[in-house]
Structures are given as structure tokens and as C-alpha cells.
PDBQT receptor file of N, H, CA, C and O in Angstrom, charges set to zero:
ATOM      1  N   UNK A   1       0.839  -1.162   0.000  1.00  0.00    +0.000 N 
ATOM      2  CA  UNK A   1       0.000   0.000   0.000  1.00  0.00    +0.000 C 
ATOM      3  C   UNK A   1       0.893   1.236   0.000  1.00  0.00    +0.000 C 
ATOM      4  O   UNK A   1       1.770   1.655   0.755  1.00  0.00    +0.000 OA
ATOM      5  N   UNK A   2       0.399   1.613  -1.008  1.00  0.00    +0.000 N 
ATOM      6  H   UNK A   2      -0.314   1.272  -1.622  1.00  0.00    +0.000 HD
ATOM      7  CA  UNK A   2       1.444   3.306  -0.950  1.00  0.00    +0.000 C 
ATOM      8  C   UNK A   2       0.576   4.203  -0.382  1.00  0.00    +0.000 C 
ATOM      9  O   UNK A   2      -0.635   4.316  -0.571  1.00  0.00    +0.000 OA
ATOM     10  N   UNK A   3       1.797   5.249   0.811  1.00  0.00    +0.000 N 
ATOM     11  H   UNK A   3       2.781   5.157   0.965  1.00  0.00    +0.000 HD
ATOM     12  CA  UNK A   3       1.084   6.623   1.570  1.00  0.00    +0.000 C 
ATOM     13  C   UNK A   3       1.041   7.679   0.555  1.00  0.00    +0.000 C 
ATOM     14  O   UNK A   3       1.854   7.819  -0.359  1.00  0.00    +0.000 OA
ATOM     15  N   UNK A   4      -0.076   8.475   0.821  1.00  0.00    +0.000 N 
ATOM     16  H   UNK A   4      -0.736   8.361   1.562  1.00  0.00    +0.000 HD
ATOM     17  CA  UNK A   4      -0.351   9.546   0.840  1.00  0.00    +0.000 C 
ATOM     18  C   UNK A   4       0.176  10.737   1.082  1.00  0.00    +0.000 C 
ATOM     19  O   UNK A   4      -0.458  11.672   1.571  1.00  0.00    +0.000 OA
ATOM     20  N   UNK A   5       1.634  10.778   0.679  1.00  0.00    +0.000 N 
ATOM     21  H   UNK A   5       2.149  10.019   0.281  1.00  0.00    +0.000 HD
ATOM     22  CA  UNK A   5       1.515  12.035   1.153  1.00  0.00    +0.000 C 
ATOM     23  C   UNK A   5       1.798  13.334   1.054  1.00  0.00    +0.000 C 
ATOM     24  O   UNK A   5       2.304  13.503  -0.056  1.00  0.00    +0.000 OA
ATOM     25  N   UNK A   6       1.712  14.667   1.831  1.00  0.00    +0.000 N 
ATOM     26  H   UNK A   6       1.301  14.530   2.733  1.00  0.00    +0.000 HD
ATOM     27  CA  UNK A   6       1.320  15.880   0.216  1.00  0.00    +0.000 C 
ATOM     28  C   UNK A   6       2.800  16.607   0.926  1.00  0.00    +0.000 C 
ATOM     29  O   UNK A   6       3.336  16.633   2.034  1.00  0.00    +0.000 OA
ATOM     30  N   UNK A   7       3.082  17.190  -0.542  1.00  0.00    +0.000 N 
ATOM     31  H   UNK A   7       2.647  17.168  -1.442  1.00  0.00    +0.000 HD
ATOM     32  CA  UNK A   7       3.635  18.004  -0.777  1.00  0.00    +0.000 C 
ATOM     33  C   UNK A   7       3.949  18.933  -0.505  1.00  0.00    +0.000 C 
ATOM     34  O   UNK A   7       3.096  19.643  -1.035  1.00  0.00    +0.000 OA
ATOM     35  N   UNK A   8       5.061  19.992   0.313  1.00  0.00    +0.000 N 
ATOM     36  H   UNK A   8       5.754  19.415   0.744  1.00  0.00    +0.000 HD
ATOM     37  CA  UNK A   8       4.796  21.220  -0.078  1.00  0.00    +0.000 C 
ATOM     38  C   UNK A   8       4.703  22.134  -1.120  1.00  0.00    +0.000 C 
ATOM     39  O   UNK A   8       4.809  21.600  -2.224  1.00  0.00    +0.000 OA
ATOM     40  N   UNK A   9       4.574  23.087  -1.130  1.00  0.00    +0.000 N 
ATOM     41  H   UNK A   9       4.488  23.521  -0.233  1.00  0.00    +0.000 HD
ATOM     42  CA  UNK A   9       4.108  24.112  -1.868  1.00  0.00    +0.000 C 
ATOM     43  C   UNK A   9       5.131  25.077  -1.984  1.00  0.00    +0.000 C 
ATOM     44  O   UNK A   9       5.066  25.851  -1.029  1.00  0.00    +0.000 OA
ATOM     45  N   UNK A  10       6.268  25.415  -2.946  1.00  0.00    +0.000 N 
ATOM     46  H   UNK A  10       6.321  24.786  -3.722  1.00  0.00    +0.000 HD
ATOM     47  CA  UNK A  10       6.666  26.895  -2.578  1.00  0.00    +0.000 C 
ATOM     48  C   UNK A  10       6.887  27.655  -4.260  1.00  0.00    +0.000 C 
ATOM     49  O   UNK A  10       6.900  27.153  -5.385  1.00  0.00    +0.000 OA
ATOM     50  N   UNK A  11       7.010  28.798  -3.859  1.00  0.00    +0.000 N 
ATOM     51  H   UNK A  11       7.000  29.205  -2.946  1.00  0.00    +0.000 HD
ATOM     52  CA  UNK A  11       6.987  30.346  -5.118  1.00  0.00    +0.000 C 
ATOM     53  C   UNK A  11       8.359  30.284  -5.585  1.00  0.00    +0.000 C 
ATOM     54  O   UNK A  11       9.396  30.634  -5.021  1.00  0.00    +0.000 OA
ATOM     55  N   UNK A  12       8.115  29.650  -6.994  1.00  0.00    +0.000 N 
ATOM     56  H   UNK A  12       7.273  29.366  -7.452  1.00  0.00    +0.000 HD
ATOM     57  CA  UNK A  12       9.377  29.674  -7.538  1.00  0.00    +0.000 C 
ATOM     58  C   UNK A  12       8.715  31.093  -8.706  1.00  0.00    +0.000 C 
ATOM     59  O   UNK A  12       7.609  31.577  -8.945  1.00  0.00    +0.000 OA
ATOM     60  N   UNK A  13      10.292  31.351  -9.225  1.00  0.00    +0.000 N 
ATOM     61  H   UNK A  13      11.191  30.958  -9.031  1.00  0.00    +0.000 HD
ATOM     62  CA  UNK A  13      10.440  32.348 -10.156  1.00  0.00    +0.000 C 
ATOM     63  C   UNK A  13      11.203  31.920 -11.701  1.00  0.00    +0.000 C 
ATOM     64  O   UNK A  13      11.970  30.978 -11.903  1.00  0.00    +0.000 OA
ATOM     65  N   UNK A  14      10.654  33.059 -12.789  1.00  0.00    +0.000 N 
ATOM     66  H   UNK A  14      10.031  33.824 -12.625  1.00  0.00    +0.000 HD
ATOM     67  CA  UNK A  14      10.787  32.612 -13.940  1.00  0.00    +0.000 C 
ATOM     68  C   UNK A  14      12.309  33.449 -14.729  1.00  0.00    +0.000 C 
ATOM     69  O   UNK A  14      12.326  34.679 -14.683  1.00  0.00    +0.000 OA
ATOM     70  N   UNK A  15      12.927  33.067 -15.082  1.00  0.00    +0.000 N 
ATOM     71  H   UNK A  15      12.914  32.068 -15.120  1.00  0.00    +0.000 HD
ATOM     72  CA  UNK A  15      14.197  33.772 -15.807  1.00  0.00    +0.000 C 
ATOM     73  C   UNK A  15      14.480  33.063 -16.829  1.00  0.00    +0.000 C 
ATOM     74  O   UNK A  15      14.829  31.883 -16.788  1.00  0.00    +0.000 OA
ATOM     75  N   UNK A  16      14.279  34.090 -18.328  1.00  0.00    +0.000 N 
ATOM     76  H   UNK A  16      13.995  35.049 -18.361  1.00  0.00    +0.000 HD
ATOM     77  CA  UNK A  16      14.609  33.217 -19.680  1.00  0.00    +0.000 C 
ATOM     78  C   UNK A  16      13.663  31.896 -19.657  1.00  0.00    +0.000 C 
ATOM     79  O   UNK A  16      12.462  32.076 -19.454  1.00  0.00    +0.000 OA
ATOM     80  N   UNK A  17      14.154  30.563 -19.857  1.00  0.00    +0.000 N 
ATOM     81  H   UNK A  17      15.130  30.416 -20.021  1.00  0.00    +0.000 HD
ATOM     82  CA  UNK A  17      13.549  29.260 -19.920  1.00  0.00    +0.000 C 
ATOM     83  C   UNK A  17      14.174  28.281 -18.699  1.00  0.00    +0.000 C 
ATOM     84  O   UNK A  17      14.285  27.056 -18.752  1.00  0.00    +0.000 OA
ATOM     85  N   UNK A  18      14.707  29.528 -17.124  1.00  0.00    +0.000 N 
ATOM     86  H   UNK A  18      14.617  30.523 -17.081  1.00  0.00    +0.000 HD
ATOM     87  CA  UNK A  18      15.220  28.486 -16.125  1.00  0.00    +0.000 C 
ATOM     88  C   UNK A  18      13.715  28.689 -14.838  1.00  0.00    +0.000 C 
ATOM     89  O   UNK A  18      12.928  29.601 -15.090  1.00  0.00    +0.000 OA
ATOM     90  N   UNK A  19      13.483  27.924 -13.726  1.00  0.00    +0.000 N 
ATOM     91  H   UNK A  19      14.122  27.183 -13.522  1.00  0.00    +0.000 HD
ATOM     92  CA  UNK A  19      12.888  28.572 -13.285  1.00  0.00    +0.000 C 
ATOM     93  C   UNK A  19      13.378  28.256 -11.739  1.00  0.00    +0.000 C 
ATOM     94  O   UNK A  19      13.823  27.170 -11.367  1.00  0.00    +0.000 OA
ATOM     95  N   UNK A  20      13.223  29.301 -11.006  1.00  0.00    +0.000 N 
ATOM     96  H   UNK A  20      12.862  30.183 -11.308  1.00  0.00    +0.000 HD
ATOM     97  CA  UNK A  20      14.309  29.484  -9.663  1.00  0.00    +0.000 C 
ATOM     98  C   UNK A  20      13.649  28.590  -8.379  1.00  0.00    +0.000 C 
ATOM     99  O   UNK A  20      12.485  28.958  -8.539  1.00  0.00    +0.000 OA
ATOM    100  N   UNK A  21      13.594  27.769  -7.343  1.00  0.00    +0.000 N 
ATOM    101  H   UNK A  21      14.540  27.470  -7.214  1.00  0.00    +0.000 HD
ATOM    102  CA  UNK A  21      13.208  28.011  -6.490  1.00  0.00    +0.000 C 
ATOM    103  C   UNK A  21      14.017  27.398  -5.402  1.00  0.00    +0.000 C 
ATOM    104  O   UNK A  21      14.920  26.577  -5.563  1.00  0.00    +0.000 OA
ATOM    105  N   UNK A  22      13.418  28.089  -3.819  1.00  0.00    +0.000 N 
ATOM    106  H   UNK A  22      12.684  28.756  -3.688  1.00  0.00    +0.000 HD
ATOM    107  CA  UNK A  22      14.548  27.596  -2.848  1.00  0.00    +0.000 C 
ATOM    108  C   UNK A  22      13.722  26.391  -2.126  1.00  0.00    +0.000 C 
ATOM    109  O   UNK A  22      12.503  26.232  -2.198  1.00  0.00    +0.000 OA
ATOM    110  N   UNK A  23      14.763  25.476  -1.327  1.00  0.00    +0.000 N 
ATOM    111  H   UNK A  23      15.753  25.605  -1.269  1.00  0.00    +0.000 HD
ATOM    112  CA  UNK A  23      13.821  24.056  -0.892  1.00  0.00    +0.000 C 
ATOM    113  C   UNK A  23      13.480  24.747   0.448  1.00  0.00    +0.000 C 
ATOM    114  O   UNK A  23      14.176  25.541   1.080  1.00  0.00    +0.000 OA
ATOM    115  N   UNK A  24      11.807  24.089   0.843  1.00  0.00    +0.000 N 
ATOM    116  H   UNK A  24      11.241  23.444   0.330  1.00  0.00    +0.000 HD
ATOM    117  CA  UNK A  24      11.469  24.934   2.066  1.00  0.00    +0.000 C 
ATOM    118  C   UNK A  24      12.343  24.151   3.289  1.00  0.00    +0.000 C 
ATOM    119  O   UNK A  24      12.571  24.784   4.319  1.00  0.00    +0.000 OA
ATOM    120  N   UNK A  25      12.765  22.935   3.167  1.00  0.00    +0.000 N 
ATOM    121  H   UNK A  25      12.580  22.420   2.330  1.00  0.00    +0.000 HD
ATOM    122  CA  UNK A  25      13.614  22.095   4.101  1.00  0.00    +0.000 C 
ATOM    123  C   UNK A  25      15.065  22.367   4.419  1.00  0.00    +0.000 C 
ATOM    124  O   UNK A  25      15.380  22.774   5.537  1.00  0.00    +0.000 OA
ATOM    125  N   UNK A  26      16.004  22.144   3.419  1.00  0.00    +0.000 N 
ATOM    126  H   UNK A  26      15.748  21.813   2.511  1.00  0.00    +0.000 HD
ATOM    127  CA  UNK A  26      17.036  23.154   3.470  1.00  0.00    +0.000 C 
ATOM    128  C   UNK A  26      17.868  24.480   2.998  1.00  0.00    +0.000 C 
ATOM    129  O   UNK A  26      19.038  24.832   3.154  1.00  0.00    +0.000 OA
ATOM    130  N   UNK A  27      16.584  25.130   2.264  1.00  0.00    +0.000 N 
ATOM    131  H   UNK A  27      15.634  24.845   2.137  1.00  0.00    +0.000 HD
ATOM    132  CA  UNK A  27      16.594  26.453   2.435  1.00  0.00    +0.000 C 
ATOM    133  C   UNK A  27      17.751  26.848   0.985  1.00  0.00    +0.000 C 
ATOM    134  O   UNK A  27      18.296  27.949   0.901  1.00  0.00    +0.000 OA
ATOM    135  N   UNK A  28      17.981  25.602  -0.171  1.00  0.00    +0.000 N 
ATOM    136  H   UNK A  28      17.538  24.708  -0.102  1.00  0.00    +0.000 HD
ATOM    137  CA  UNK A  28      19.237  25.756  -0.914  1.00  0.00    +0.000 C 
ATOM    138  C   UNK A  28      18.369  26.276  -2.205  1.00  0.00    +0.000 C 
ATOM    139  O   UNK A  28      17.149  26.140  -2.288  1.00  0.00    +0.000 OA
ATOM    140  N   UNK A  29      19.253  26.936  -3.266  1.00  0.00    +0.000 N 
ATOM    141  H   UNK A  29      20.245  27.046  -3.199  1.00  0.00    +0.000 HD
ATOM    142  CA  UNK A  29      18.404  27.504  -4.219  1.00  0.00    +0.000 C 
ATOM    143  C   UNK A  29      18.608  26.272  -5.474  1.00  0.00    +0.000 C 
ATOM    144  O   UNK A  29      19.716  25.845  -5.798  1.00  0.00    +0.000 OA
ATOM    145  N   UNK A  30      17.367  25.837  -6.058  1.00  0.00    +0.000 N 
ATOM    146  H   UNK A  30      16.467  26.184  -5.795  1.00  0.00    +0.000 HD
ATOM    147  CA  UNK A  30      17.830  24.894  -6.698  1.00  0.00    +0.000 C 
ATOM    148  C   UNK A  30      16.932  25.841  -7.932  1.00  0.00    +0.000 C 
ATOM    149  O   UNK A  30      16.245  26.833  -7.688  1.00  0.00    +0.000 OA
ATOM    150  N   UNK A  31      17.185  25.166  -9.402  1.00  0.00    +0.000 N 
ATOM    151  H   UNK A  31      17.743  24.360  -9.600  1.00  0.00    +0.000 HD
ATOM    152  CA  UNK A  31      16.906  25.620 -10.562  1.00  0.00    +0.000 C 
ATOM    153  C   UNK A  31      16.122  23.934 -11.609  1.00  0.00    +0.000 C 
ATOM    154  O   UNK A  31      16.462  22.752 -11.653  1.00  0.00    +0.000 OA
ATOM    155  N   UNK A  32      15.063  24.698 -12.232  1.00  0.00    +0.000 N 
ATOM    156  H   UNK A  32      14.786  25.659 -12.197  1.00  0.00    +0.000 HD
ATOM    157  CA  UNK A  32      14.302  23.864 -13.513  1.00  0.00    +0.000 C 
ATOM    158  C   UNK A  32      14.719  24.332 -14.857  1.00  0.00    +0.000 C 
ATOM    159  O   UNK A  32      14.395  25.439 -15.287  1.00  0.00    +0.000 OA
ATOM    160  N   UNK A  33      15.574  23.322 -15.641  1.00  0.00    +0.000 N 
ATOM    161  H   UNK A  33      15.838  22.423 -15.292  1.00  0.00    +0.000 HD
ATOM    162  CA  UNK A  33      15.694  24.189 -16.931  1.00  0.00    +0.000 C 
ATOM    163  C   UNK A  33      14.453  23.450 -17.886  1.00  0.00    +0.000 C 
ATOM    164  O   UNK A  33      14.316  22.241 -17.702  1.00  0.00    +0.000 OA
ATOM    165  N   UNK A  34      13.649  24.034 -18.778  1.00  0.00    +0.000 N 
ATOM    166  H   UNK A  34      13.760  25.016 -18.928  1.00  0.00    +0.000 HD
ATOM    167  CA  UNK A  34      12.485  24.168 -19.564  1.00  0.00    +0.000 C 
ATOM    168  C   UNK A  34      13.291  24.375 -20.780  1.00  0.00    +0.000 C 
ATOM    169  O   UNK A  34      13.744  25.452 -21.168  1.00  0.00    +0.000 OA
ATOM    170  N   UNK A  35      13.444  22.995 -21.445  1.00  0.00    +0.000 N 
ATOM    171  H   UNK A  35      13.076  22.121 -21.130  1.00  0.00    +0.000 HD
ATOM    172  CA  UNK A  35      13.899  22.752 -23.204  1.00  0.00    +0.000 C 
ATOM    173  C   UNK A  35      12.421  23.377 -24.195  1.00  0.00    +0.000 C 
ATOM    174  O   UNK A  35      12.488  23.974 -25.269  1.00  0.00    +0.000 OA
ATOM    175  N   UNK A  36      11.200  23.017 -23.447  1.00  0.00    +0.000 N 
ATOM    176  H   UNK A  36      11.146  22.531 -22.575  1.00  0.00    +0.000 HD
ATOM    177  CA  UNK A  36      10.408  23.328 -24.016  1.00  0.00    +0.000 C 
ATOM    178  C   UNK A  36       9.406  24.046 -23.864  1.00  0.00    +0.000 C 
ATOM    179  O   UNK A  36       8.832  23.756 -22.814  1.00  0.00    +0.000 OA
ATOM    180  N   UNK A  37       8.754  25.136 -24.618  1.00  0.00    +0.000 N 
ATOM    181  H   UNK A  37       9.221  25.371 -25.470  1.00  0.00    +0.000 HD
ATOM    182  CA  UNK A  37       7.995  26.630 -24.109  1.00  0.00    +0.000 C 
ATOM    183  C   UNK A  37       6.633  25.591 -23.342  1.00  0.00    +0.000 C 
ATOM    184  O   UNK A  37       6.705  25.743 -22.122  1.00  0.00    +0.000 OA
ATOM    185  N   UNK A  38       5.666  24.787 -23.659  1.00  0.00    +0.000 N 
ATOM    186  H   UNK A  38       5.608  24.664 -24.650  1.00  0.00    +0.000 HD
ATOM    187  CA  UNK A  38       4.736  23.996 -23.042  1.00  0.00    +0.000 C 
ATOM    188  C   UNK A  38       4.977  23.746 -21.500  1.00  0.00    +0.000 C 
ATOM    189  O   UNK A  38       4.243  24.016 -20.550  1.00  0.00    +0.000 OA
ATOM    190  N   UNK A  39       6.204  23.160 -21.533  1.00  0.00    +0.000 N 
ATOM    191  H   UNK A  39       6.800  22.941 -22.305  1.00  0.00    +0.000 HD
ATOM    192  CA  UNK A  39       6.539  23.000 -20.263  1.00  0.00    +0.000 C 
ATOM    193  C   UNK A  39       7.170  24.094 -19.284  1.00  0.00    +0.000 C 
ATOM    194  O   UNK A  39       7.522  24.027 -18.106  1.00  0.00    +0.000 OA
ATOM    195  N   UNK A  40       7.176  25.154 -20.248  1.00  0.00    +0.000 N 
ATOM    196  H   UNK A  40       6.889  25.208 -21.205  1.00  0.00    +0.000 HD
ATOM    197  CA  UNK A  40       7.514  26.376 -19.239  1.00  0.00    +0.000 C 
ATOM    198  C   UNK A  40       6.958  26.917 -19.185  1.00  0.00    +0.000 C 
ATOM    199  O   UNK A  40       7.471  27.745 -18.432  1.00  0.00    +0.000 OA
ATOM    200  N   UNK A  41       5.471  27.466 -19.587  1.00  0.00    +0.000 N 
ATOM    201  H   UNK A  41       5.054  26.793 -20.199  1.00  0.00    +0.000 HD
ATOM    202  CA  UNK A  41       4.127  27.710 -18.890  1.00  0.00    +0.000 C 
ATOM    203  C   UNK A  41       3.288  27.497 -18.518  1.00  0.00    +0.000 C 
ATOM    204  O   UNK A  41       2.196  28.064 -18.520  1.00  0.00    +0.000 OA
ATOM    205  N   UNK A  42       3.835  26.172 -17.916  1.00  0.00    +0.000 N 
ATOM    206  H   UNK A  42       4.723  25.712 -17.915  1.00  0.00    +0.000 HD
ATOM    207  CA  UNK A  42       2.641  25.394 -16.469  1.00  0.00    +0.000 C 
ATOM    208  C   UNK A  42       2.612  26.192 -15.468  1.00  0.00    +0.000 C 
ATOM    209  O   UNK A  42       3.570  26.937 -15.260  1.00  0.00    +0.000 OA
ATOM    210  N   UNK A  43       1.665  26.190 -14.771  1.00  0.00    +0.000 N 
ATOM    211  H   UNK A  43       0.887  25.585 -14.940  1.00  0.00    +0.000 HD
ATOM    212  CA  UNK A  43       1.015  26.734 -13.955  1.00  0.00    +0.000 C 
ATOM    213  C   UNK A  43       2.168  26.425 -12.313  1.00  0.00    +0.000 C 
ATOM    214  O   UNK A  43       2.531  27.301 -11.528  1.00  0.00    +0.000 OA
ATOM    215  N   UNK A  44       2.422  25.250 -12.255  1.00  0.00    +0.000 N 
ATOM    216  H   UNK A  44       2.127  24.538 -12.893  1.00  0.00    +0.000 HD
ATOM    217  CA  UNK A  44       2.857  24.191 -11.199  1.00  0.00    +0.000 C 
ATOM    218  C   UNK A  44       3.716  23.007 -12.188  1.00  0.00    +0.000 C 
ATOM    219  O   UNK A  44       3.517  22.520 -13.301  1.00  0.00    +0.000 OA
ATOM    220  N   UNK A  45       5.063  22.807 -10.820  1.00  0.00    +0.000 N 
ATOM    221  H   UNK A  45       5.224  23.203  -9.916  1.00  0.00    +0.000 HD
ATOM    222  CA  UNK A  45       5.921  21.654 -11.412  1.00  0.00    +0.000 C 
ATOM    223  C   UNK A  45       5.883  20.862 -10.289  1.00  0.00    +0.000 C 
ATOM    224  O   UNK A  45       5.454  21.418  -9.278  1.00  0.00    +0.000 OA
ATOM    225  N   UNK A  46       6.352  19.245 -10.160  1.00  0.00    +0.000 N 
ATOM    226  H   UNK A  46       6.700  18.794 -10.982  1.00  0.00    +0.000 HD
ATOM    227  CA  UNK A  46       7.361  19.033  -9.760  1.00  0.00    +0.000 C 
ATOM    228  C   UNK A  46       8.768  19.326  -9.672  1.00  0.00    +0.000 C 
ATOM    229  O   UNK A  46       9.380  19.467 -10.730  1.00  0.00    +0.000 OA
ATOM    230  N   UNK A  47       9.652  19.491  -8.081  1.00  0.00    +0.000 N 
ATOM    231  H   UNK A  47       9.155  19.376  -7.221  1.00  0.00    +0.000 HD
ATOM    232  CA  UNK A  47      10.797  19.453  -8.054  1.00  0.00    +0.000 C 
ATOM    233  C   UNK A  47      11.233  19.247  -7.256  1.00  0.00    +0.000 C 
ATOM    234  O   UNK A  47      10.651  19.258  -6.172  1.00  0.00    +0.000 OA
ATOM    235  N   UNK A  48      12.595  18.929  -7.422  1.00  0.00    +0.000 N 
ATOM    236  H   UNK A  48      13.068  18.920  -8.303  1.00  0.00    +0.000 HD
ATOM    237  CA  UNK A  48      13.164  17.855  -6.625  1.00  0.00    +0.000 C 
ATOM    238  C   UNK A  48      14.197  18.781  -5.878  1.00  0.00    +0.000 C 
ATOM    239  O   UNK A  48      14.499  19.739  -6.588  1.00  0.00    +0.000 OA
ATOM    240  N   UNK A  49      15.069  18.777  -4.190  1.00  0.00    +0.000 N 
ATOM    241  H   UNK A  49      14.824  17.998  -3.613  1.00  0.00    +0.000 HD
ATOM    242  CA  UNK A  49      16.261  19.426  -4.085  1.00  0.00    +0.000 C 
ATOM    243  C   UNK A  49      17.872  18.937  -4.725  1.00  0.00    +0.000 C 
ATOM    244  O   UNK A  49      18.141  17.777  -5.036  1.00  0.00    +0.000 OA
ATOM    245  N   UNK A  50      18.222  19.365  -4.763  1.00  0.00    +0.000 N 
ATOM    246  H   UNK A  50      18.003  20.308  -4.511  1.00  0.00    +0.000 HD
ATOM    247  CA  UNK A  50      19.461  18.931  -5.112  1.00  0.00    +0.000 C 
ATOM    248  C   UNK A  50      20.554  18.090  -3.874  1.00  0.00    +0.000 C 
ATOM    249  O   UNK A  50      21.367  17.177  -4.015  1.00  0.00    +0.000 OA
ATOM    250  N   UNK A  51      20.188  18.759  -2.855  1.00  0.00    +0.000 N 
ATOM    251  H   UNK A  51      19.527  19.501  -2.741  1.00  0.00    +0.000 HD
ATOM    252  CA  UNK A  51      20.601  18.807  -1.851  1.00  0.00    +0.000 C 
ATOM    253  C   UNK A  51      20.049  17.482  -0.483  1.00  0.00    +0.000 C 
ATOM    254  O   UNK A  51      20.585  16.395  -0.269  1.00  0.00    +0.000 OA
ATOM    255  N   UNK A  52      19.023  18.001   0.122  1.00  0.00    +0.000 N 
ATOM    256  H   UNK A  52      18.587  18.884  -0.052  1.00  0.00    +0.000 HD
ATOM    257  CA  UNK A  52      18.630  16.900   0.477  1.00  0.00    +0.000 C 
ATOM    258  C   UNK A  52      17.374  16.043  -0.090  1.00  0.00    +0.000 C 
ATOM    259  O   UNK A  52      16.554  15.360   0.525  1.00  0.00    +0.000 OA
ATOM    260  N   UNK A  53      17.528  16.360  -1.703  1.00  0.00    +0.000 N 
ATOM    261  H   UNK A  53      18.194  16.914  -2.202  1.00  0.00    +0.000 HD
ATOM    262  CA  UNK A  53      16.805  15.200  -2.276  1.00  0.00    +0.000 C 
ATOM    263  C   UNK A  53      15.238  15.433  -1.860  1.00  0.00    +0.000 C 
ATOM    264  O   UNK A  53      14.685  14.555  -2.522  1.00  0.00    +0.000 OA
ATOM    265  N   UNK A  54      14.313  16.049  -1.212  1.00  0.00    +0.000 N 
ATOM    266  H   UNK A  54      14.762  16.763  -0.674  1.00  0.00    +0.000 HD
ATOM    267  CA  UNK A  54      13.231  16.243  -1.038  1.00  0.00    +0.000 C 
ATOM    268  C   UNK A  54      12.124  16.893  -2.304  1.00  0.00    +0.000 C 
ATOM    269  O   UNK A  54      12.343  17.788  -3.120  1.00  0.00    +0.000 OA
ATOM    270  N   UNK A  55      10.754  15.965  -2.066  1.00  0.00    +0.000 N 
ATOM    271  H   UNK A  55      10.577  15.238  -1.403  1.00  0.00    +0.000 HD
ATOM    272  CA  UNK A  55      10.054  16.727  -3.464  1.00  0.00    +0.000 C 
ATOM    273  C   UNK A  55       9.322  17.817  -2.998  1.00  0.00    +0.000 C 
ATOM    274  O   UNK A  55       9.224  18.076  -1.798  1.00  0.00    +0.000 OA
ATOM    275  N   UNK A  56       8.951  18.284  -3.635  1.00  0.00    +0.000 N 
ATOM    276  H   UNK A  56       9.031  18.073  -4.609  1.00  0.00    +0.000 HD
ATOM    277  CA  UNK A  56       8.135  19.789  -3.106  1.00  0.00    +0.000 C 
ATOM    278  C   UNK A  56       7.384  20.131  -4.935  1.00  0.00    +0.000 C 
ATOM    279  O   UNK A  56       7.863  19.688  -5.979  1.00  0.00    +0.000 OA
ATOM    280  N   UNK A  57       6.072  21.066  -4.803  1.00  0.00    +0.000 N 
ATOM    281  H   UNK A  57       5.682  21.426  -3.956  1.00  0.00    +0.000 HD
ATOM    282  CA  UNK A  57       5.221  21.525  -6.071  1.00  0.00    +0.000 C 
ATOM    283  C   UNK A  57       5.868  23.122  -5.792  1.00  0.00    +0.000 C 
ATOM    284  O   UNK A  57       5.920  23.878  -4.822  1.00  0.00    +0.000 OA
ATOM    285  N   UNK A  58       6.382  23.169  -7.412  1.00  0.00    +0.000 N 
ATOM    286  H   UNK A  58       6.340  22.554  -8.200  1.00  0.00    +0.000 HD
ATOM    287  CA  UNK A  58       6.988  24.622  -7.376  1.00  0.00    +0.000 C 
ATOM    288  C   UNK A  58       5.677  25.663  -8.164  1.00  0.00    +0.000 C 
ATOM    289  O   UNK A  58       5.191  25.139  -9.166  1.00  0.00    +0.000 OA
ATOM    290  N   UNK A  59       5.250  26.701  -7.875  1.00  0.00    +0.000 N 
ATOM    291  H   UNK A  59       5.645  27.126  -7.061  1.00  0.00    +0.000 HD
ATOM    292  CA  UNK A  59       4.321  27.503  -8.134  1.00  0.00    +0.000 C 
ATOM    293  C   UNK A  59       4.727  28.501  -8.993  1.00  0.00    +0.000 C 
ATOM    294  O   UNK A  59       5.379  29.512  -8.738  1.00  0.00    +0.000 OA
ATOM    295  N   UNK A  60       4.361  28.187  -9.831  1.00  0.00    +0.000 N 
ATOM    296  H   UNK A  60       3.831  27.365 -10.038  1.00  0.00    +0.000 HD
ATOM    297  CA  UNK A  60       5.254  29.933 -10.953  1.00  0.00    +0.000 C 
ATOM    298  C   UNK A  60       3.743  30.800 -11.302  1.00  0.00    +0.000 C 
ATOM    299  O   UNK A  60       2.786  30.249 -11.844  1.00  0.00    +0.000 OA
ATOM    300  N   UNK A  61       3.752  31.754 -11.020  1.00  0.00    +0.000 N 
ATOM    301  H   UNK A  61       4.530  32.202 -10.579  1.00  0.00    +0.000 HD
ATOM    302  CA  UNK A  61       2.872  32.950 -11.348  1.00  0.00    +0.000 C 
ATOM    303  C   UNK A  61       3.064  32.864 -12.891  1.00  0.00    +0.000 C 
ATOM    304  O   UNK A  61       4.068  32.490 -13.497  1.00  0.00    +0.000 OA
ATOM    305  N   UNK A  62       1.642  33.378 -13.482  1.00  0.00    +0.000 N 
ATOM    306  H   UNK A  62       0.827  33.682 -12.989  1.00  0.00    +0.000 HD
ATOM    307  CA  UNK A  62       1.258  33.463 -14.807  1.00  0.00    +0.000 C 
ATOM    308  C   UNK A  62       2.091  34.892 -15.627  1.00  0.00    +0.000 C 
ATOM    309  O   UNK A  62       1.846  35.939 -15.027  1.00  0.00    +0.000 OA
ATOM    310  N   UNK A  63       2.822  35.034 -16.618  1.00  0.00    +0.000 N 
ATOM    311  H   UNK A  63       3.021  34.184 -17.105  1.00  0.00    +0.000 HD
ATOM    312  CA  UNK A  63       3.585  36.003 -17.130  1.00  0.00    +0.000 C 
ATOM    313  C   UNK A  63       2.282  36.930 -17.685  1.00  0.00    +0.000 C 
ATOM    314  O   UNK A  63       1.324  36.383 -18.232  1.00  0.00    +0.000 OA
ATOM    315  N   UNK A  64       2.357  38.474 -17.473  1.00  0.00    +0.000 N 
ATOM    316  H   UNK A  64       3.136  38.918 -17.029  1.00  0.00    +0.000 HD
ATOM    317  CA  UNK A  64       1.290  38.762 -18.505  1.00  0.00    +0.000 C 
ATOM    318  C   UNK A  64       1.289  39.877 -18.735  1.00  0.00    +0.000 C 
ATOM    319  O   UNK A  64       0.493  40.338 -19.554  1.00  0.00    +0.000 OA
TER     320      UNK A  64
């Protein structure tokens, strides 16, 4: 049986086709690079830290 269980949530930011965010656990700045424009105006990603490896939903505000 697999758990349930959720995610945090944090406000990442958009630069060119990278997108920025810091892990809410250890606080390190990790980066999403976006090969493709579809996938760089989702709403919400998965991502992963670099650091201690934790997943978290990164939130990017709509460009407009």
C-alpha cells in the first residue's frame, strides 16, 4: 500500500527558460531548466532538491 503524502508548496520564479526556487527544508536555491515553451508555462511543477533530495510543487505565477 502506498502513503499519501502531500507536498509542499513553494513560489518559484521565472528567468529566460530556467525557473528558480529555494527548498522549504534546506533552504538551498535549486533551478528547472524548460527545453520546451509547453513545459515552461505550467502553472505548477514538480521538483526535486538537489541537496537533500526532497520533493516539493513549485508555483510559478502566470507572465502577462
Amino acid at each position: 500500500m502506498m502513503k499519501n503524502s502531500e507536498k509542499p508548496s513553494v513560489m518559484g520564479t521565472r528567468s529566460g527558460y530556467v525557473i528558480r526556487f529555494t527548498c522549504p527544508t534546506c533552504y538551498k536555491e535549486n533551478s528547472i531548466i524548460c527545453n520546451m515553451p509547453k513545459s515552461y508555462y505550467k502553472e505548477s511543477r514538480d521538483g526535486t532538491c538537489a541537496q537533500c533530495r526532497k520533493h516539493c510543487e513549485v508555483l510559478t505565477p502566470g507572465q502577462y
